[in-house]
C-alpha positions in Angstrom: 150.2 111.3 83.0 149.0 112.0 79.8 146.6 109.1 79.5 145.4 109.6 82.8 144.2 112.9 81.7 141.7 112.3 79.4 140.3 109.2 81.8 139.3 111.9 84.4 138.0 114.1 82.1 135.7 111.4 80.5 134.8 110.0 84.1 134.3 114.0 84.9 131.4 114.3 81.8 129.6 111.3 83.0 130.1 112.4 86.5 128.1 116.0 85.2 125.9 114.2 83.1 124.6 111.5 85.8 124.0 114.4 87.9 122.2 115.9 85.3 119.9 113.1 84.8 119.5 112.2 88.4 118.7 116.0 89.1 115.2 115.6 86.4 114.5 112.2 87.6 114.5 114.1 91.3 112.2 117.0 89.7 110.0 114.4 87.9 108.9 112.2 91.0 108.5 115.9 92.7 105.9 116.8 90.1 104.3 113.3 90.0 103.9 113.3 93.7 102.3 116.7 93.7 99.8 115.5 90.7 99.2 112.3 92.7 98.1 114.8 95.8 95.8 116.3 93.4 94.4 113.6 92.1 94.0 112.2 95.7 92.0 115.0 96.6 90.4 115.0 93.1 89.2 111.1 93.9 88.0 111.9 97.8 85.6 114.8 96.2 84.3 111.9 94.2 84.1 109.2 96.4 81.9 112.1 98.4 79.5 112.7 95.5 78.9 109.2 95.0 78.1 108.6 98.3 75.8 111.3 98.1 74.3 110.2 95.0 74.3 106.9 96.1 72.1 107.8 99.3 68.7 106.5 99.5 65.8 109.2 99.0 64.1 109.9 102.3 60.7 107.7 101.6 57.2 108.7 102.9 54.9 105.8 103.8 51.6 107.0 101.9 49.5 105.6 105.1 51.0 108.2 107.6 50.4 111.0 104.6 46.9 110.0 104.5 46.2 109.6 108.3 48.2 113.5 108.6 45.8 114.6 106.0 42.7 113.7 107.9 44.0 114.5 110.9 44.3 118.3 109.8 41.3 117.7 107.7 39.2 116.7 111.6 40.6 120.1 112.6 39.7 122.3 110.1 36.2 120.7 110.6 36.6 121.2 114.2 37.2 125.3 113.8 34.6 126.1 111.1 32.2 124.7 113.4 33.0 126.6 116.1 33.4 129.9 114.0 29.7 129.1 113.1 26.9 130.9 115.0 25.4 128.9 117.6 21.6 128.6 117.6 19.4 127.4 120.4 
């Protein structure tokens, strides 16, 4: 019984230190699963900004500028003319 012994309490150590080591592989995919959350986030913000970046500028055709600008330009004329005095 005396050999047995010291079996079990080898096979007991590597019982405790298996545990041990599957116990900080269990923490370590914990923490990289909570980084890779992060990081997912992290990336989405990203892939927002570069859309946004990304986004064509809102373009003015110059003709329709031009044509607004006399347009308000015909109106101005139009009220100074009939703020002016009428003669007969």
């Amino acid at each position: 019984m005396t050999t047995n012994q010291p079996n079990q309490q080898a096979l007991l150590i590597m019982t405790d230190e298996l545990i041990a080591t599957l116990r900080e592989a269990q923490h370590e995919i914990q923490s990289l699963r909570r980084r890779n959350e992060i990081l997912a986030a992290k990336v989405e913000v990203m892939d927002s900004f570069v859309q946004v970046m990304h986004t064509r500028p809102a373009e003015h055709a110059p003709d329709i500028v031009f044509e607004i600008e006399k347009h308000i330009e015909k109106h101005i004329a139009k009220l100074e003319d009939a703020k002016k005095p009428q003669t007969a």
